[in-house]
N, C-alpha and C positions, 0 to 999 in steps of 0.2 A: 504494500500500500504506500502510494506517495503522500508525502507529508502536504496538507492545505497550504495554499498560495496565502489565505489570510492568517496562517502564522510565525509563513516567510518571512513576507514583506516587515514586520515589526520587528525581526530580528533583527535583518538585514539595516534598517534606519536607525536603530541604537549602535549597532557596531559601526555604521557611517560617522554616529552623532561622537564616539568615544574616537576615533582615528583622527577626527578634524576637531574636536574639546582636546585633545589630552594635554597640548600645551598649556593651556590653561589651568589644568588641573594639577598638574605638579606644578610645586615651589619656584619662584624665579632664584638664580643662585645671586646672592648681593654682591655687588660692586665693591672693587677694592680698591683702593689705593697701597700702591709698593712703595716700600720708602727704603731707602739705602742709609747705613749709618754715618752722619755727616763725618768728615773728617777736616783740622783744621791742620795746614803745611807746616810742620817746624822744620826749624834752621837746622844743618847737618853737624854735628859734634866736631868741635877740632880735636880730639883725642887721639890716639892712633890706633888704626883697625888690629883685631886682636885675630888668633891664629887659630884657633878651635872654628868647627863649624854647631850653627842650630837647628834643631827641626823642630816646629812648632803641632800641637798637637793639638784635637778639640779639646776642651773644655768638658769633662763631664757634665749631667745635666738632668734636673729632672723632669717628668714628662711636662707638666707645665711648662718650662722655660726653655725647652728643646722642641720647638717652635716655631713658624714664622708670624705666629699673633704675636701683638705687643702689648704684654702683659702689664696690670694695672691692679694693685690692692687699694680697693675704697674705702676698706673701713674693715677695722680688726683681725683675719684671719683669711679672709675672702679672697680669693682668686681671680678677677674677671680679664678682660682684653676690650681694645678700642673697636667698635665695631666700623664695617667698613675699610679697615686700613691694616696693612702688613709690612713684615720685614722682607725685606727681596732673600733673607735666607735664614735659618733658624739661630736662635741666641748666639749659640757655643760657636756656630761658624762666624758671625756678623763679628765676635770678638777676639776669634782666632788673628781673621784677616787685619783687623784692626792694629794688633799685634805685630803682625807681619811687617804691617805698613809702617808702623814706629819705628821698628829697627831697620828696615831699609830706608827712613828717614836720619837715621841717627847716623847712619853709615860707618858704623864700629863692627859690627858684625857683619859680614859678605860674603859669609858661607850659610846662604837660607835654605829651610825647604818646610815641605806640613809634609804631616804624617801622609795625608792620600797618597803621597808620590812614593814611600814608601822605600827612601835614601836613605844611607844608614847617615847620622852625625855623629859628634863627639856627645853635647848634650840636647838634652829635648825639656821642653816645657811645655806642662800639662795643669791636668789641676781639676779642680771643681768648683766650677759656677753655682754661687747658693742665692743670687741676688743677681737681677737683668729686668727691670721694672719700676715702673713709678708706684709709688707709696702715699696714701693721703694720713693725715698727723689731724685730726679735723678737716679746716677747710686749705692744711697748707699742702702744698704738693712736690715733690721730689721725686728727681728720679736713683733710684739707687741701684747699682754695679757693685755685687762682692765675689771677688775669687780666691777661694786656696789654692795659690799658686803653690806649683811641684817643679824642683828643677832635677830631673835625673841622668844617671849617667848611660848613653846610649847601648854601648854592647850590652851591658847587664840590665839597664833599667834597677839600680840602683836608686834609691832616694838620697838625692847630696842636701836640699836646702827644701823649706818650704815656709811659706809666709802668706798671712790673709791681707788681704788689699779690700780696701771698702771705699769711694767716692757717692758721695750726697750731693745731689746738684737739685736747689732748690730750683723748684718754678713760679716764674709771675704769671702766663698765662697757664690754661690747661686744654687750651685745643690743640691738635693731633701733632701740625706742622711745627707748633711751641713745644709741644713735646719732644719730637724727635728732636731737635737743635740742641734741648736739655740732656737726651741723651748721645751726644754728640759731644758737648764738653763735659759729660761726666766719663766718656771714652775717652778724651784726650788726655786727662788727669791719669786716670788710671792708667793708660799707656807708658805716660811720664812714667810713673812708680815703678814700674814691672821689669821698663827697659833696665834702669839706671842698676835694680834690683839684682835680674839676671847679669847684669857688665860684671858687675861687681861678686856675685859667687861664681860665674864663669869663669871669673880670673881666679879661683882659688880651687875651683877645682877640676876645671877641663885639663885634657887627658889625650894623648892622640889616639884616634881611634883602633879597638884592638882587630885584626882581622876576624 
């Protein structure tokens, strides 16, 4: 027995109506905005380039701030992110490079590389990212940067030095674009620290590398 033409037709017009509806009916996905972490030029060290090489390493990280939201505590314990707007790459990498960029700004160090390439060095700096986010205090606003910097020795991954780094960079405004700038010179700061950091136990304990 053939199935009735009048129970076709209604079929047939609902699967039409869902094939030409269904954009509509799932979610639009929101509109981003990418933001790169500003960086400001510093002058190159007249010091004299030093003879060990580095490899720079992520940052560990936790799922929160390993990420490309930009992470925002509003109030007490809370977690949120800025909606609409992102990091062009997650925490640990935006402050890898950051890093990277300081010392080949500083131009004491010219034997670079990160882990992905996966060179050997003399030493490596790593560490754990516990802070990459603005912070609200009431209505004041900050962005705050804290890393357990790790400096270890490449063939063994030895731990030679380690030290916590914290930068507070207050904010006057709190939209998106005033944000990022704040975390922009709370990474310049901290890069200060890190480089001048690593120069100075690099020199006391880099090693040539063993084969």
């Amino acid at each position: 027995m053939k199935p009735s033409n009048r129970f076709i037709r209604p079929l047939l017009l609902l699967a039409g109506f869902v094939l030409v509806g269904g954009c509509s009916i799932l979610p639009k996905a929101e509109p981003s905005d990418v933001y790169r972490l500003p960086v400001t030029q510093a002058p190159a060290s007249a010091g004299a380039a030093v003879s060990w090489s580095l490899r720079l390493a992520n940052p560990q990280a936790s799922e929160v701030l390993n990420s490309p939201k930009i992470a925002v505590i509003p109030q007490g314990n809370l977690f949120s992110s800025y909606s609409a707007s992102r990091w062009s790459d997650p925490a640990p990498v935006l402050l890898r490079n950051r890093l990277l960029d300081g010392f080949a700004q500083d131009g004491r160090v010219r034997l670079l590389s990160v882990a992905d390439s996966n060179l050997q060095a003399d030493l490596e700096l790593g560490g754990q990212l516990q802070a990459f986010q603005t912070e609200y205090q009431g209505t004041a606003a900050s962005v705050v940067i804290r890393l357990d910097a790790l400096l270890v020795r490449g063939f063994d991954q030895r731990i030679l030095a380690s030290r916590r780094f914290e930068v507070r960079q207050p904010l006057s405004d709190v939209k998106v674009p005033a944000v990022v700038d704040g975390f922009g010179r709370a990474g310049d700061r901290l890069t200060a620290e890190v480089v001048a950091w690593t120069l100075e136990q690099g020199q006391r304990f880099a090693t040539p590398t063993q084969p």
